[in-house]
N, CA, C and O atoms as CSV, one atom per row, in Angstrom:
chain,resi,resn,atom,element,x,y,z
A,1,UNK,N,N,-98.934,-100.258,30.360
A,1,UNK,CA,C,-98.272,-101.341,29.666
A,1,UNK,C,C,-98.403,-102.670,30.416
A,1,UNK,O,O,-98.677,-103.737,29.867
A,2,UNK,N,N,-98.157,-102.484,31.859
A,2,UNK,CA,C,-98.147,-103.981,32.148
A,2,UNK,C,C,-99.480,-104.401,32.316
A,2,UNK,O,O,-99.581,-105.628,32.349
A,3,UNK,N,N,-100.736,-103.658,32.455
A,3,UNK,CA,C,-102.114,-104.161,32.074
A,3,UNK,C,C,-102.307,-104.787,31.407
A,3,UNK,O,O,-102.766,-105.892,31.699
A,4,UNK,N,N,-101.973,-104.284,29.708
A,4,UNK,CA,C,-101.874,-105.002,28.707
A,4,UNK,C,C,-101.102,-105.834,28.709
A,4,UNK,O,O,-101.390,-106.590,27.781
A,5,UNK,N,N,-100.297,-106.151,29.190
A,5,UNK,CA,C,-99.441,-107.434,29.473
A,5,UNK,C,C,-100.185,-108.852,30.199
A,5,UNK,O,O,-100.387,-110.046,29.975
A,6,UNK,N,N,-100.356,-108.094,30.928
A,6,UNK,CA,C,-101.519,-109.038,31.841
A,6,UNK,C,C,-102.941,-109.417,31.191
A,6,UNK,O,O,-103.478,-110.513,31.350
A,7,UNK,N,N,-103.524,-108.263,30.371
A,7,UNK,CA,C,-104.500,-108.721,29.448
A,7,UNK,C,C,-103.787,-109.853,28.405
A,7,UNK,O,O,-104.370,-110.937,28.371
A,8,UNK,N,N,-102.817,-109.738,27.715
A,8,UNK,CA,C,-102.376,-110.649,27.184
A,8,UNK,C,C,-102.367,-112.561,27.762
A,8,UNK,O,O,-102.783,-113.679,27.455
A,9,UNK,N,N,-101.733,-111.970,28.557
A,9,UNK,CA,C,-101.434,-113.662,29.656
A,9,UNK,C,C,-103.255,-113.795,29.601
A,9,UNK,O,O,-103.491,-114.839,28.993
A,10,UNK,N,N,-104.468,-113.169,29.982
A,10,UNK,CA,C,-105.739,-113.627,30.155
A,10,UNK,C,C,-105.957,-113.691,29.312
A,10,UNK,O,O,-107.066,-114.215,29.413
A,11,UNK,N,N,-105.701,-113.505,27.813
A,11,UNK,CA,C,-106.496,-114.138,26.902
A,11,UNK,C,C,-106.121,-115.613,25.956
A,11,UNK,O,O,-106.814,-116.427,25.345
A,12,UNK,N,N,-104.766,-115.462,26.193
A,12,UNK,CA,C,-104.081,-116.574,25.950
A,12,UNK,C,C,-104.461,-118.131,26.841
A,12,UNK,O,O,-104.669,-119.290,26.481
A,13,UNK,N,N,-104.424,-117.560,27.896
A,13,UNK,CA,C,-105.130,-119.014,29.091
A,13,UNK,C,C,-106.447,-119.300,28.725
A,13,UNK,O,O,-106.689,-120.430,28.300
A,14,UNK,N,N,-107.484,-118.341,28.830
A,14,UNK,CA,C,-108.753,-118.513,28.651
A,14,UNK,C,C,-108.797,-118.884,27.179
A,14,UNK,O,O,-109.434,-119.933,27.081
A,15,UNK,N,N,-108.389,-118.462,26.018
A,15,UNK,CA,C,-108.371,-119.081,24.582
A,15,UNK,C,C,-107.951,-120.662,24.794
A,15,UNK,O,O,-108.734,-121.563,24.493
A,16,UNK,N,N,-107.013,-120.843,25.185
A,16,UNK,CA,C,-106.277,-122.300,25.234
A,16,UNK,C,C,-107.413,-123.183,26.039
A,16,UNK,O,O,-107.826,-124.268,25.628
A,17,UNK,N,N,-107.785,-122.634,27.077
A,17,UNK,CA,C,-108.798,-123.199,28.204
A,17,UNK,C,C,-109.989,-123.808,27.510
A,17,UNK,O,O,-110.152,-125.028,27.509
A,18,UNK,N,N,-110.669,-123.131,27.027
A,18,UNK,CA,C,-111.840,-122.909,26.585
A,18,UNK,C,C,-112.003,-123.446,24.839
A,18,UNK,O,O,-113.007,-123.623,24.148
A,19,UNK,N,N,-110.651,-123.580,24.566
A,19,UNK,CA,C,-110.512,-124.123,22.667
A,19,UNK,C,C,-111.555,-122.875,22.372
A,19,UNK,O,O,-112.580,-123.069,21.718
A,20,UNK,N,N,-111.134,-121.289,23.026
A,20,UNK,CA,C,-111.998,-120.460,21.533
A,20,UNK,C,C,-111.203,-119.585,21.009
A,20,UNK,O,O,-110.004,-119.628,21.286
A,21,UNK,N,N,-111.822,-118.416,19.969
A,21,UNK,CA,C,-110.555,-117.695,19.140
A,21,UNK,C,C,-110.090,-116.482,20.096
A,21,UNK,O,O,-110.999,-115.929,20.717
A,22,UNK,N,N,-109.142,-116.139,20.232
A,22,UNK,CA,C,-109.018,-115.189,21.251
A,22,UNK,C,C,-109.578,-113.535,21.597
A,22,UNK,O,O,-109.413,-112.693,22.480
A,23,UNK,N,N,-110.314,-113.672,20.338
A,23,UNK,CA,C,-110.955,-112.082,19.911
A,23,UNK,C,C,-112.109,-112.044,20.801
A,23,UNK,O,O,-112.409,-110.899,21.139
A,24,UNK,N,N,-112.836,-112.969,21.274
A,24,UNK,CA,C,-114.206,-113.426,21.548
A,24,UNK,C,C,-113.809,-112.788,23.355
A,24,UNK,O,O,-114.454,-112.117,24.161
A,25,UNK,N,N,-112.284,-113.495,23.377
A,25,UNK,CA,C,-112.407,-112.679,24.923
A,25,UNK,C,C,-111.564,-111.373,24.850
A,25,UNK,O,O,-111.910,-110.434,25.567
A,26,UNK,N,N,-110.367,-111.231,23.947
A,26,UNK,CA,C,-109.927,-110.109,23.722
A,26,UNK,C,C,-110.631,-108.684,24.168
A,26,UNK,O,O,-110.390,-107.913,25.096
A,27,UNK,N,N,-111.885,-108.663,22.800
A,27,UNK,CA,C,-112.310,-107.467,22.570
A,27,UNK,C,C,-113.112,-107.054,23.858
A,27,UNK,O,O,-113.212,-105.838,24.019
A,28,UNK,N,N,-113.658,-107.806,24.737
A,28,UNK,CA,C,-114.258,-107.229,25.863
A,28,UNK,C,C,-113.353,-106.772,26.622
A,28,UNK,O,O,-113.523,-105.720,27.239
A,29,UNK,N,N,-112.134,-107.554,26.712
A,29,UNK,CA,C,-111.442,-107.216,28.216
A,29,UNK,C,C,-110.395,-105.643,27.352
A,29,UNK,O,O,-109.850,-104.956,28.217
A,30,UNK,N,N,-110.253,-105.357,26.509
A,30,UNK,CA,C,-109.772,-104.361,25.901
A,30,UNK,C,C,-110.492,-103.198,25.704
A,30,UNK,O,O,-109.949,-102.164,25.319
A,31,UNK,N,N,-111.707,-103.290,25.946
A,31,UNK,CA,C,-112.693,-101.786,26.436
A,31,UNK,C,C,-112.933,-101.525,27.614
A,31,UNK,O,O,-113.245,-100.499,28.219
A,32,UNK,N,N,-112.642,-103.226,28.059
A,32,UNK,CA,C,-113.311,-102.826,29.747
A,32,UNK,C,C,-111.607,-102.659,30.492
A,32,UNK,O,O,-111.823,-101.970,31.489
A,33,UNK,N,N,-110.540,-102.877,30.464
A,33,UNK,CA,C,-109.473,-102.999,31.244
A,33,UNK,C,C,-109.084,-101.843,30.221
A,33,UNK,O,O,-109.470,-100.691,30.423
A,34,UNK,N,N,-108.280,-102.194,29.074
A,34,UNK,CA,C,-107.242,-100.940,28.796
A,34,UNK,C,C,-108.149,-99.707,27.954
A,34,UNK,O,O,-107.414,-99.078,27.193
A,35,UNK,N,N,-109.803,-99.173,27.940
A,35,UNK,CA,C,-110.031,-98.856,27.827
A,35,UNK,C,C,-110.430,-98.409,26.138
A,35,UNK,O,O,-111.026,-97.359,25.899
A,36,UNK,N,N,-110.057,-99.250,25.187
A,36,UNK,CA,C,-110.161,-99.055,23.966
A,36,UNK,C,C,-111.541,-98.797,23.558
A,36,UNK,O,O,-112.392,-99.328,24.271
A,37,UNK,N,N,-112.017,-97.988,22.409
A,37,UNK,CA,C,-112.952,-97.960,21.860
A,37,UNK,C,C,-113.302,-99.368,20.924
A,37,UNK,O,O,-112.565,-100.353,20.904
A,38,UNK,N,N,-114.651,-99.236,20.119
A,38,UNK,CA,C,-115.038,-100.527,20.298
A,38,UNK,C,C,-114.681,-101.203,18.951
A,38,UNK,O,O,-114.884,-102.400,18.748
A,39,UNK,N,N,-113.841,-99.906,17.558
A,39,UNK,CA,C,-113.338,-100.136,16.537
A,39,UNK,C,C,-112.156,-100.658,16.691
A,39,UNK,O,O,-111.836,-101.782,16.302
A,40,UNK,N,N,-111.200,-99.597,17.466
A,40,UNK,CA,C,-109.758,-99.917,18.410
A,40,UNK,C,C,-109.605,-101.265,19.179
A,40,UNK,O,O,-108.515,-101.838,19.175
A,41,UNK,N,N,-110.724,-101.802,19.867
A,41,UNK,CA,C,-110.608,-103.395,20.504
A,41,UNK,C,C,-110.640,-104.240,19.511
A,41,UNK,O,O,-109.960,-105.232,19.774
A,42,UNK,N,N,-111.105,-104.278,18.543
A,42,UNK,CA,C,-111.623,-104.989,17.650
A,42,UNK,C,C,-110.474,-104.943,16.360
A,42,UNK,O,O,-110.499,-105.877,15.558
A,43,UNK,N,N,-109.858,-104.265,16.250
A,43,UNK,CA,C,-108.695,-104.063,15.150
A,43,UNK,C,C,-107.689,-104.409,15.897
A,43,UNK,O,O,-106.918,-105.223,15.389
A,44,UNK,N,N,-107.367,-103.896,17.360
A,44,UNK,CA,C,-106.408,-104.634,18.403
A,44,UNK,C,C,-106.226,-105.990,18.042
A,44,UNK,O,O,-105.276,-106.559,17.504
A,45,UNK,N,N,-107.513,-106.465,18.513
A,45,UNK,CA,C,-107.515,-107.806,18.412
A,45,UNK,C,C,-107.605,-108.403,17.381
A,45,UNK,O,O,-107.415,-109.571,17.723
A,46,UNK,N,N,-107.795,-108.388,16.168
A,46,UNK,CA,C,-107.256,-108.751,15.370
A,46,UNK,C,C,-105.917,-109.401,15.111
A,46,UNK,O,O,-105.561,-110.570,14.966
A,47,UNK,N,N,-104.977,-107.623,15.101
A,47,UNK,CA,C,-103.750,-107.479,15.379
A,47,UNK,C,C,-102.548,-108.685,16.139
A,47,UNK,O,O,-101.488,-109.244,15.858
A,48,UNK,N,N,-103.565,-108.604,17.267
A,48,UNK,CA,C,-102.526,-109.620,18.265
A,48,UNK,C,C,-103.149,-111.043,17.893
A,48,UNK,O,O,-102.494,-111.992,18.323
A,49,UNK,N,N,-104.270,-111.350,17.187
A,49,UNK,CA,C,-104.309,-112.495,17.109
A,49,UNK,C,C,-103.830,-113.015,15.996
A,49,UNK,O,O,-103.746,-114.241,15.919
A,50,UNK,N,N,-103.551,-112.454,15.256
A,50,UNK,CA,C,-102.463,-112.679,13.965
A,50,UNK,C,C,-101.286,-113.326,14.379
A,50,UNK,O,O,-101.060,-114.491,14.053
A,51,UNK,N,N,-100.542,-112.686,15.050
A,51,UNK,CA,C,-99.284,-112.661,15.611
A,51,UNK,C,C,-99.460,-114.367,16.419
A,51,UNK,O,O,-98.447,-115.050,16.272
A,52,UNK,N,N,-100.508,-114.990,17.141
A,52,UNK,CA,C,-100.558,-116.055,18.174
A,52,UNK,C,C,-101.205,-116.603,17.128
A,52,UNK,O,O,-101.257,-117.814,17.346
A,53,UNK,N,N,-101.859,-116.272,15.839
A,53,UNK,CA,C,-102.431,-117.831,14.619
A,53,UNK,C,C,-100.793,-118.040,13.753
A,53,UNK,O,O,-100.254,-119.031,13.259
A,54,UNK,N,N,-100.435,-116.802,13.856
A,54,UNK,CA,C,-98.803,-117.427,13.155
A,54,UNK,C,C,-97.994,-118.250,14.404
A,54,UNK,O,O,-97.306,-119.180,13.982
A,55,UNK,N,N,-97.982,-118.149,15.147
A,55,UNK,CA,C,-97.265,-118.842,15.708
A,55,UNK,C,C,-97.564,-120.140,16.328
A,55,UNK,O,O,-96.627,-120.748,16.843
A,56,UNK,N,N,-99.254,-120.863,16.356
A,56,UNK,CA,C,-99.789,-121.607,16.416
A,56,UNK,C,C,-99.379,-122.410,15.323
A,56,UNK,O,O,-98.999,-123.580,15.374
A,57,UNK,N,N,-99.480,-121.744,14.421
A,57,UNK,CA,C,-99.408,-122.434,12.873
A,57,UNK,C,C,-98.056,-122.815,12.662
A,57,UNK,O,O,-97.878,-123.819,11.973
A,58,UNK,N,N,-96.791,-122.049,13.242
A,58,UNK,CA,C,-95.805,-122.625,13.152
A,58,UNK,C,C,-95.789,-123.944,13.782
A,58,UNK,O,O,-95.674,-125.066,13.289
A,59,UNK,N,N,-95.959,-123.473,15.217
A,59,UNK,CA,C,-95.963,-125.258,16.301
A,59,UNK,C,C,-96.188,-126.191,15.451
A,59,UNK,O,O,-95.459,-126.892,14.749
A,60,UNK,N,N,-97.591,-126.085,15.649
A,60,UNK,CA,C,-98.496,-127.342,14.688
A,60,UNK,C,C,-98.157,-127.646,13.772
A,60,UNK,O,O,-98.268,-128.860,13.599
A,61,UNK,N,N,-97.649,-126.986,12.805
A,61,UNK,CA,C,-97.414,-127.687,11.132
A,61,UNK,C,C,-95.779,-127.901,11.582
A,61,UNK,O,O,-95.243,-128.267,10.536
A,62,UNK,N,N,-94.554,-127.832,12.838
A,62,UNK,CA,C,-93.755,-128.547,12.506
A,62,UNK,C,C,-93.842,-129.816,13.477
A,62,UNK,O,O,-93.001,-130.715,13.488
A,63,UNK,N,N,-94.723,-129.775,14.109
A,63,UNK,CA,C,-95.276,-131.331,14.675
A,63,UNK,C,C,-96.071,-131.975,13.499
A,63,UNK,O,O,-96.580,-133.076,13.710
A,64,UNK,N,N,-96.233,-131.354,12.210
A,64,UNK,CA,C,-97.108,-132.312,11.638
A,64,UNK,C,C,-98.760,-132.412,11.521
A,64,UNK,O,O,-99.495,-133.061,10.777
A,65,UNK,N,N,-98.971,-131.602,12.444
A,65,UNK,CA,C,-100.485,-131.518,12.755
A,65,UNK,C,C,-100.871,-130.865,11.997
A,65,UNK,O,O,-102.082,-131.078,12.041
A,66,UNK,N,N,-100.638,-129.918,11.019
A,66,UNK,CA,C,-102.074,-128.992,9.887
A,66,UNK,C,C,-101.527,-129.337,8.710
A,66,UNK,O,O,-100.396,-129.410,8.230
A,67,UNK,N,N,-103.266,-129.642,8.186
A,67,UNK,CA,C,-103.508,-129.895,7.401
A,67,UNK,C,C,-103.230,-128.090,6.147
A,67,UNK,O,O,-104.370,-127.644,6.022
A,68,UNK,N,N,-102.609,-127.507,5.660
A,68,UNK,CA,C,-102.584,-126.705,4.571
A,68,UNK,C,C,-103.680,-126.344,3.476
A,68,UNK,O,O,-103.889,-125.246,2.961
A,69,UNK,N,N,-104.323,-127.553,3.256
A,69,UNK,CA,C,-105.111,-127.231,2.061
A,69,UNK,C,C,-106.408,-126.765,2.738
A,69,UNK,O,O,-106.909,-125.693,2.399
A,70,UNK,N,N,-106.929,-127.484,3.622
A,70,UNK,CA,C,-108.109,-127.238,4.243
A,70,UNK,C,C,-107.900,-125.917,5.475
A,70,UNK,O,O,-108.926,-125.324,5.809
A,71,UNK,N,N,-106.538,-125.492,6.125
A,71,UNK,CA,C,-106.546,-124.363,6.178
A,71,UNK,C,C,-106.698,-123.469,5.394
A,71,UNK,O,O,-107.281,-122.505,5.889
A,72,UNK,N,N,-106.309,-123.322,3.946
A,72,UNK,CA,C,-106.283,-122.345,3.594
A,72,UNK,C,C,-107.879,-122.256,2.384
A,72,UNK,O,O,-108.089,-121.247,1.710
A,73,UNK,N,N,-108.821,-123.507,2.344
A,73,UNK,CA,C,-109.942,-123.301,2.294
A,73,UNK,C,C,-110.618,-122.954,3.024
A,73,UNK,O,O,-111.764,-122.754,2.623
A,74,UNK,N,N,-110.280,-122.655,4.663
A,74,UNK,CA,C,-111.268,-121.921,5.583
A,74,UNK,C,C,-110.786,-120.666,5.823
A,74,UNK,O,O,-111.408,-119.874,6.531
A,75,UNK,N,N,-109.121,-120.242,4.999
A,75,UNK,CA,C,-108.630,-118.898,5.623
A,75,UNK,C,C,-108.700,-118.094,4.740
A,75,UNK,O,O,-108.680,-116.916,5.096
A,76,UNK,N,N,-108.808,-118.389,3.285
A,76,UNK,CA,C,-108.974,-117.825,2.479
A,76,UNK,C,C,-110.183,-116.721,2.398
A,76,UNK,O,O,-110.151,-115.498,2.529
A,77,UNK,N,N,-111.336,-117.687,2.112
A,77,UNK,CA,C,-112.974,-116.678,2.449
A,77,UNK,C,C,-113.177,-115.935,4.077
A,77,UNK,O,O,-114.001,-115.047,4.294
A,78,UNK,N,N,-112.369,-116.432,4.981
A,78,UNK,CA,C,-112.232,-116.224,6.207
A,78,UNK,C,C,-111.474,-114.541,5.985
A,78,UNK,O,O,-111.901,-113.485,6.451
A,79,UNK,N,N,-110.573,-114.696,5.353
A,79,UNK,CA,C,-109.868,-113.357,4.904
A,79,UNK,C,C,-110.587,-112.395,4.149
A,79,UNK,O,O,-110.393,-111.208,4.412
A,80,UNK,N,N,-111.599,-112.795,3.016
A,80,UNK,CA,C,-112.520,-112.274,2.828
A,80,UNK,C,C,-113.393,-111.930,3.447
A,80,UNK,O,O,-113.600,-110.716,3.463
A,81,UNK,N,N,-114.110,-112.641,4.070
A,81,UNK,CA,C,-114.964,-112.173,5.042
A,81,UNK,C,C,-114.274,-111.341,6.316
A,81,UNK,O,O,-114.929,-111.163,7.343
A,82,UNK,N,N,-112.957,-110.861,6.187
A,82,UNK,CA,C,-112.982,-110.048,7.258
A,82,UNK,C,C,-112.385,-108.743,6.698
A,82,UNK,O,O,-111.993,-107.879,7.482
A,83,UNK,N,N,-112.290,-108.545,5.137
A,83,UNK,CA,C,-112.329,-107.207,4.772
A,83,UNK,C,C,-113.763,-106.858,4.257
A,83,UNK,O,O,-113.938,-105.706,3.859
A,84,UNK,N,N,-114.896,-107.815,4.223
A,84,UNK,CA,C,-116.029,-107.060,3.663
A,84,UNK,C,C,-117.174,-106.930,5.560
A,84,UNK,O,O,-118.148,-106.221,5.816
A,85,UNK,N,N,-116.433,-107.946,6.441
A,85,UNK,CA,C,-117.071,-107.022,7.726
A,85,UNK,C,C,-116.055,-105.938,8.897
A,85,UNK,O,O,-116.299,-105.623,10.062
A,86,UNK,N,N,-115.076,-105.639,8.151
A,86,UNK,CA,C,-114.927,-104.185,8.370
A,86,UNK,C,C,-115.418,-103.073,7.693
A,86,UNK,O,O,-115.546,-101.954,8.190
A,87,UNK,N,N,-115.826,-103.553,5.994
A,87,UNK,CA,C,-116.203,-102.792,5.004
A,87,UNK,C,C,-117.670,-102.561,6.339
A,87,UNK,O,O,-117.953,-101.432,6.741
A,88,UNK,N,N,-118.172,-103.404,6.674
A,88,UNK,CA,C,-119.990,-103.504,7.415
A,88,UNK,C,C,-119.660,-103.016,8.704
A,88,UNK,O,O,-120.668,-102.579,9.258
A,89,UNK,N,N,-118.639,-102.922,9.392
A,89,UNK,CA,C,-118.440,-102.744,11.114
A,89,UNK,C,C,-117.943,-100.818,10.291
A,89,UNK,O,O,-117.981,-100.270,11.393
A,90,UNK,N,N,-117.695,-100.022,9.635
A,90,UNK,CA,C,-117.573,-98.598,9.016
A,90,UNK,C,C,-119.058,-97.708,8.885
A,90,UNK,O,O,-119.351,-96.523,8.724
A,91,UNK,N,N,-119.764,-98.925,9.041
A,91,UNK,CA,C,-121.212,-98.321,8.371
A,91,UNK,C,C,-121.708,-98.263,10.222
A,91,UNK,O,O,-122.705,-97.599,10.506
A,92,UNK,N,N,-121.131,-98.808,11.061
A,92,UNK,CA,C,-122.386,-99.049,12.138
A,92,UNK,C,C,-121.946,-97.904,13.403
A,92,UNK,O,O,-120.758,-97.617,13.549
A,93,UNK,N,N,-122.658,-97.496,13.991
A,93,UNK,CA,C,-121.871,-96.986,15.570
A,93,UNK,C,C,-121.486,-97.383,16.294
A,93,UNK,O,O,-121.653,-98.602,16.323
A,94,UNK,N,N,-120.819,-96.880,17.256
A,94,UNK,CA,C,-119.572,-97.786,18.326
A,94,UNK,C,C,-121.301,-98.444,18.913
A,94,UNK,O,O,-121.566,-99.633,18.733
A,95,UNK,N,N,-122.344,-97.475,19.605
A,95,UNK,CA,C,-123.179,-98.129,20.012
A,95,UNK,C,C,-124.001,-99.719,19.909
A,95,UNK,O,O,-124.471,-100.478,20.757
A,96,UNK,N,N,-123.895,-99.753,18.502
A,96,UNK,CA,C,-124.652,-100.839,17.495
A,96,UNK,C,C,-123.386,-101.747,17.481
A,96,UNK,O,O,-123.571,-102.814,18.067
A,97,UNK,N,N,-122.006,-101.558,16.892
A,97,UNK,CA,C,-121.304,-102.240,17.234
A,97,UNK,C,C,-121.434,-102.827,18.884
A,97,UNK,O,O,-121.168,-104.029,18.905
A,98,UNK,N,N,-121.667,-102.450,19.822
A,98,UNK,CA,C,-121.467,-102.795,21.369
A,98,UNK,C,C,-122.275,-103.585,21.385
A,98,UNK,O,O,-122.082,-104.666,21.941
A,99,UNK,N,N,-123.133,-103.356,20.932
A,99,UNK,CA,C,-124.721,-104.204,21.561
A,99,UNK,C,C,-125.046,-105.692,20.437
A,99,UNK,O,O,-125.712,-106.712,20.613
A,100,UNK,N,N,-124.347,-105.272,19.459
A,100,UNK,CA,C,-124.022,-106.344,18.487
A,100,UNK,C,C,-123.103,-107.693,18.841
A,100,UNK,O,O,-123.299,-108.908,18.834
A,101,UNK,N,N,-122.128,-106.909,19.115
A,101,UNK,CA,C,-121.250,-107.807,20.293
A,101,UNK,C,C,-121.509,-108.846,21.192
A,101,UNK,O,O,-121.277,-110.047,21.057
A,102,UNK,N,N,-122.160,-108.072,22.393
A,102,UNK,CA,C,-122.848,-108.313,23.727
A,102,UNK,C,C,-124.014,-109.485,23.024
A,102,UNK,O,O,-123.926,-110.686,23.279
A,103,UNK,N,N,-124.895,-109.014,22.280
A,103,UNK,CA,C,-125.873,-110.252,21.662
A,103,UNK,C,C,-124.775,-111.503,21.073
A,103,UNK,O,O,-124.804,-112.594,21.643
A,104,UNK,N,N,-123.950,-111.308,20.074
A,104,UNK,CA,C,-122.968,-112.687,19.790
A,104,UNK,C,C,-122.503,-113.215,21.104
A,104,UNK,O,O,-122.192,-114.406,21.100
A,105,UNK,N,N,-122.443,-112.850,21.732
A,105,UNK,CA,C,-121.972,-113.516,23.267
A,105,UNK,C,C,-123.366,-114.161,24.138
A,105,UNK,O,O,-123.516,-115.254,24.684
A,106,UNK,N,N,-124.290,-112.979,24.003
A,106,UNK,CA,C,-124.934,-113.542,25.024
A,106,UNK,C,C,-125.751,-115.039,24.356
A,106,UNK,O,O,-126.262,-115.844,25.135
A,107,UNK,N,N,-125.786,-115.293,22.596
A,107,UNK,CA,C,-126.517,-116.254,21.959
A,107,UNK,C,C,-125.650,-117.425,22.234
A,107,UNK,O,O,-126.083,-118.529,22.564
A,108,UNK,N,N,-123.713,-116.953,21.994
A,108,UNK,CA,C,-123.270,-117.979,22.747
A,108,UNK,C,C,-123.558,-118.472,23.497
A,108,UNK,O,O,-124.066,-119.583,23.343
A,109,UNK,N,N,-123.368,-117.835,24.895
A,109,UNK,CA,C,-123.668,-117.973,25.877
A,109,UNK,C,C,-125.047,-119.312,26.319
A,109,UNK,O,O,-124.872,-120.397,26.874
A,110,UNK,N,N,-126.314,-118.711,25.832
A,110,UNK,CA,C,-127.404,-119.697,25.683
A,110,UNK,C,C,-127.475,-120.987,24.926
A,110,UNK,O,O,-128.162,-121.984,25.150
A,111,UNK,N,N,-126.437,-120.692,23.794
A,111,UNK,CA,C,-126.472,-121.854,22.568
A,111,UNK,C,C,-125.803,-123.265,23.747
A,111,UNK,O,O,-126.259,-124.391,23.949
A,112,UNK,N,N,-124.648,-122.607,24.294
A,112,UNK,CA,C,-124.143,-123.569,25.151
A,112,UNK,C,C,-124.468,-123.849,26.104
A,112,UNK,O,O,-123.731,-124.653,26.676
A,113,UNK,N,N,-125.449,-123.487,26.690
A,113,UNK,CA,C,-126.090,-123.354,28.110
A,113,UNK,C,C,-127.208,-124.934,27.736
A,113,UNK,O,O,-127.301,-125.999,28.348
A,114,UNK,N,N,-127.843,-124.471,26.589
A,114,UNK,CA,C,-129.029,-125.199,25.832
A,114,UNK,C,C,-128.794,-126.724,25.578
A,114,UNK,O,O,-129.543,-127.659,25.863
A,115,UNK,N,N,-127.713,-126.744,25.043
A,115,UNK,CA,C,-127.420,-127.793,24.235
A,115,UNK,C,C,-126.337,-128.713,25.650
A,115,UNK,O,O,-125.704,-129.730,25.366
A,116,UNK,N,N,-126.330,-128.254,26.741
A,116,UNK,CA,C,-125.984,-129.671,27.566
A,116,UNK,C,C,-126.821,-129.539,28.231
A,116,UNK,O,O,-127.048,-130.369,29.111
């Protein structure tokens, strides 16, 4: 428990740090620290990032800061698109899932490397 606790506090800093979504560091440190499989990290994280976009969304929209309509034109198909790529992450192996992963990171990785 307090691993995951501590995984928590690291993904929250590094998300905030870095302005990225917290799944991106989530799902690694949740196979590699609390040992989850690679469906289980990935539905985890989901999970907990629900919980920190609601509560983002509270802050912000009572400071005034979100915009509603244009959230919910990017959350809408965003919501779609994340029951038709679980419908696509059912079809693949934890393997193919892993290495699928590891490539979205490592293209990150270069895209940003490249471009400064």
């Amino acid at each position: 428990m307090p691993r995951l606790l501590a995984l928590g506090v690291a993904v929250g800093v590094f998300s905030a740090l870095f302005g990225v979504g917290g799944g991106i560091i989530a799902v690694p440190l949740l196979i590699l620290v609390a040992g989850l499989r690679e469906r289980q990290a990935m539905a985890t994280s989901l999970a907990a990032i629900g919980v920190t976009a609601l509560a983002g969304t509270i802050a912000y929209g009572a400071l005034g800061h979100l915009d509603f309509a244009r959230g919910a034109l990017v959350g809408l198909p965003a919501a779609a698109g994340a029951v038709a790529g679980t419908a696509l992450q059912q079809r693949m192996t934890g393997t193919v899932l892993s290495y699928a992963f590891a490539a979205l990171l490592v293209g990150i990785a270069v895209a940003l490397l490249v471009t400064r």
